[in-house]
C-alpha positions as CSV (number, residue, x, y, z in Angstrom):
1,X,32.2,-43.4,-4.1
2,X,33.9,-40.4,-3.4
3,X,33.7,-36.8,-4.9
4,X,36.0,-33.9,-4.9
5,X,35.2,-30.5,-4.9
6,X,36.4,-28.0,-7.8
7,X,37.5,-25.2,-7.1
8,X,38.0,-23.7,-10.6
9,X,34.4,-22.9,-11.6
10,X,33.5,-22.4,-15.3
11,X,30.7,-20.3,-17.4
12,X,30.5,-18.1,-14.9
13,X,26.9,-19.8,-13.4
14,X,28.0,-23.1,-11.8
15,X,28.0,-22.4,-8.4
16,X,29.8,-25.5,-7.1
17,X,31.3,-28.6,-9.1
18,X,32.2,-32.4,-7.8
19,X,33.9,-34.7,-9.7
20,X,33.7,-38.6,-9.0
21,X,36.8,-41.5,-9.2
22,X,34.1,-42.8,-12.1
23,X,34.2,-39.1,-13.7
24,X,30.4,-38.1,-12.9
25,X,30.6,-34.7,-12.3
26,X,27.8,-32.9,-9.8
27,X,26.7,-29.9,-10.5
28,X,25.1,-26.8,-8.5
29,X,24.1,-24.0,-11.0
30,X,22.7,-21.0,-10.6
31,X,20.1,-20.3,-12.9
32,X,19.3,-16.3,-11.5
33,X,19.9,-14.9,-15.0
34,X,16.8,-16.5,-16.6
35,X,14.9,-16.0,-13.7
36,X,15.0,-19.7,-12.4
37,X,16.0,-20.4,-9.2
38,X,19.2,-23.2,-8.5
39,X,19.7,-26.6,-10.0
40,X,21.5,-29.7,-9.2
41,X,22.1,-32.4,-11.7
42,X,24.7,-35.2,-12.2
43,X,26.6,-35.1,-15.8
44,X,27.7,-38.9,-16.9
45,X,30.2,-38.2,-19.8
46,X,29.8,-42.3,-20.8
47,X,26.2,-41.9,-21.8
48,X,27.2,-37.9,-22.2
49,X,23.5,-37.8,-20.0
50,X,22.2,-35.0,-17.5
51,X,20.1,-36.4,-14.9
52,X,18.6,-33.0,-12.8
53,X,17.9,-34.1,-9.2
54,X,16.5,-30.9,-7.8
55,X,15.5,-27.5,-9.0
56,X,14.4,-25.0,-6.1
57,X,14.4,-21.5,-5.7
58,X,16.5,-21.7,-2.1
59,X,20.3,-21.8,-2.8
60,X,21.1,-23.2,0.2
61,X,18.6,-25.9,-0.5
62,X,20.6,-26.6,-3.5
63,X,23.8,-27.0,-2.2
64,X,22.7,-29.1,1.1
65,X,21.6,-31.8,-2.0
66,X,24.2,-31.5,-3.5
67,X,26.5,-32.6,-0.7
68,X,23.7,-35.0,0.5
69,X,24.7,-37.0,-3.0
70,X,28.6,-36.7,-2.0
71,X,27.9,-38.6,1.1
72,X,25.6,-41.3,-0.3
């Protein structure tokens, strides 16, 4: 499958965005403003379902899953 990087962030705390050709989109957020750490979870808008596959306090730990899933 293969993902594209957006480039147009929105709300401010998403920190980087893929979008599949099925239209999962992939999600690194920074969560800094409630005190958490960084999250990455996958958004399916078919079963409109967030699956979270890491939460870490290391940013760069976040985003090196993130592109981990683009290259699975």
């Amino acid at each position: 499958m293969e993902w594209n990087r957006r480039r147009d962030l929105e709300g401010g705390k998403e920190l980087g965005i893929w979008i599949n050709n099925d239209g999962r989109e992939l999600y690194v957020e920074g969560l800094t403003y409630r005190g958490d750490g960084y999250s990455v979870y996958i958004y399916n808008p078919e079963t409109d379902a967030w699956d979270q596959r890491l939460s870490t306090e290391d940013r760069e730990e976040a985003f090196k899953t993130a592109v981990k899933i683009t290259r699975s």
